[in-house]
C-alpha positions in Angstrom: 113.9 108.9 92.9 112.8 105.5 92.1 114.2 102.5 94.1 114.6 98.8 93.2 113.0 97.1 96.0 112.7 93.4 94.5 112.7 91.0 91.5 110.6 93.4 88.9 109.4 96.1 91.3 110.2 99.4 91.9 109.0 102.2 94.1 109.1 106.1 93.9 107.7 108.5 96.2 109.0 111.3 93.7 105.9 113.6 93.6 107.0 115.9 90.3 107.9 112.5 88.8 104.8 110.8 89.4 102.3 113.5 88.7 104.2 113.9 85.2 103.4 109.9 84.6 100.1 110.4 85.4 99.6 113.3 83.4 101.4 112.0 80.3 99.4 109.0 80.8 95.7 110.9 80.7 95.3 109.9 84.3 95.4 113.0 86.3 92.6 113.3 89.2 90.4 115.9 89.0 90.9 116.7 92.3 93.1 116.1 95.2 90.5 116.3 98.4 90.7 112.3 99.5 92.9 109.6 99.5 92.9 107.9 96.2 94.5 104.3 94.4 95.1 104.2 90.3 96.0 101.5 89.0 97.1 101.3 85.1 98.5 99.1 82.9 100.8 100.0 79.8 102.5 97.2 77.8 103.1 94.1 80.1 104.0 96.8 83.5 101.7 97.4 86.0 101.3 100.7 88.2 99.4 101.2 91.1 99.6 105.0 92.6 98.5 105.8 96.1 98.0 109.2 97.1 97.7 110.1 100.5 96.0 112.5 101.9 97.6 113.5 105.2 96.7 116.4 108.3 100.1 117.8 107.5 101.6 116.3 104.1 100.7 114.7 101.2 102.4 112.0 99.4 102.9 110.1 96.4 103.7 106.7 96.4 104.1 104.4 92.5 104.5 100.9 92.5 105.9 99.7 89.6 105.3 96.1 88.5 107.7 95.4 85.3 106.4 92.1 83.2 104.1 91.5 86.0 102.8 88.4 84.6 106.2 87.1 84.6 107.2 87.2 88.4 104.3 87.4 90.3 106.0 87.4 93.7 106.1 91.0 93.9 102.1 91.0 93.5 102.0 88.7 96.1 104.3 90.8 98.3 102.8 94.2 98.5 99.3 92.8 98.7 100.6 91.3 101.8 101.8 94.7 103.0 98.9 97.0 102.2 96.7 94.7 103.8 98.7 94.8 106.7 98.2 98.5 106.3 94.9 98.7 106.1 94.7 97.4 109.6 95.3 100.9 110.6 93.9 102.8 107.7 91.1 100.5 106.0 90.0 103.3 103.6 93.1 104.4 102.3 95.2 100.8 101.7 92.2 98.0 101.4 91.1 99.6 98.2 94.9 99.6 97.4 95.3 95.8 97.8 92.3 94.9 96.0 93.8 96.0 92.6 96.4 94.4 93.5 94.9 91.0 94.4 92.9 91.6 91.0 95.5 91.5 89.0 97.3 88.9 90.6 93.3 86.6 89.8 94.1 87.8 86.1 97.8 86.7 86.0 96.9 83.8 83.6 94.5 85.4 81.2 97.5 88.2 80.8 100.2 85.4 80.8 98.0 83.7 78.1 97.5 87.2 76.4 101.8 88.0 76.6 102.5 84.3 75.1 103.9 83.0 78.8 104.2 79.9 79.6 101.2 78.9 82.6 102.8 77.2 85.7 100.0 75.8 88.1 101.6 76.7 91.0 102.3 80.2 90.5 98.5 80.1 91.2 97.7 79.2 94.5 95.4 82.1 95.2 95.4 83.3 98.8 92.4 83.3 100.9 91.9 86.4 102.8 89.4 86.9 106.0 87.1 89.2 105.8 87.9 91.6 109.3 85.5 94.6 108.0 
């Protein structure tokens, strides 16, 4: 079931759900051994899928960015988180919130691209350290 967390993003940890999305959108993994991140954009919505590769489960997780040139905050926010994350699990979430922190560098060329209006200081890019 997908949830509304804030402004324009959602989450789902729906597996059927998600693995329909990806196969409807021609981005189905060839295999399931290893943790993986895909990220994908259709329209002006953003997805990035984590899956997880646990000793005894594994899950599913979609992020789900609508008009994510419009509201970047949500960007912002779960790039926070999974590199929190990746603290514990470098492998599995740094790779996770580098997509993320990509697209958040290419807001302007895709707010150009949509017809937004630019506002400076929606870009004050954050500066990460470099722990690894």
């Amino acid at each position: 079931m997908e949830k509304h967390l804030i402004d324009n993003l959602y989450i789902s940890n729906n597996s059927t759900e998600i693995l329909d999305f990806l196969a409807d959108n021609e981005l189905m993994p060839k295999d399931f051994t290893r943790s993986r991140v895909i990220s994908f954009q259709k329209d002006q919505d953003f997805y990035l899928i984590l899956f997880l590769k646990n000793e005894n489960s594994d899950e599913f997780v979609r992020f789900e960015f609508t008009e994510f040139a419009r509201n970047i905050d949500s960007l912002r926010y779960i790039s926070a988180i999974l590199n929190q994350m990746a603290e514990g699990d470098y492998n599995t979430f740094k790779p996770a919130q580098r997509k993320i922190e990509e697209m958040i560098y290419m807001v302007p060329v895709y707010r150009a691209l949509f017809g937004y209006k630019n506002d400076a200081e929606d870009f004050e890019f954050p500066s990460y350290q470099n722990t690894h």
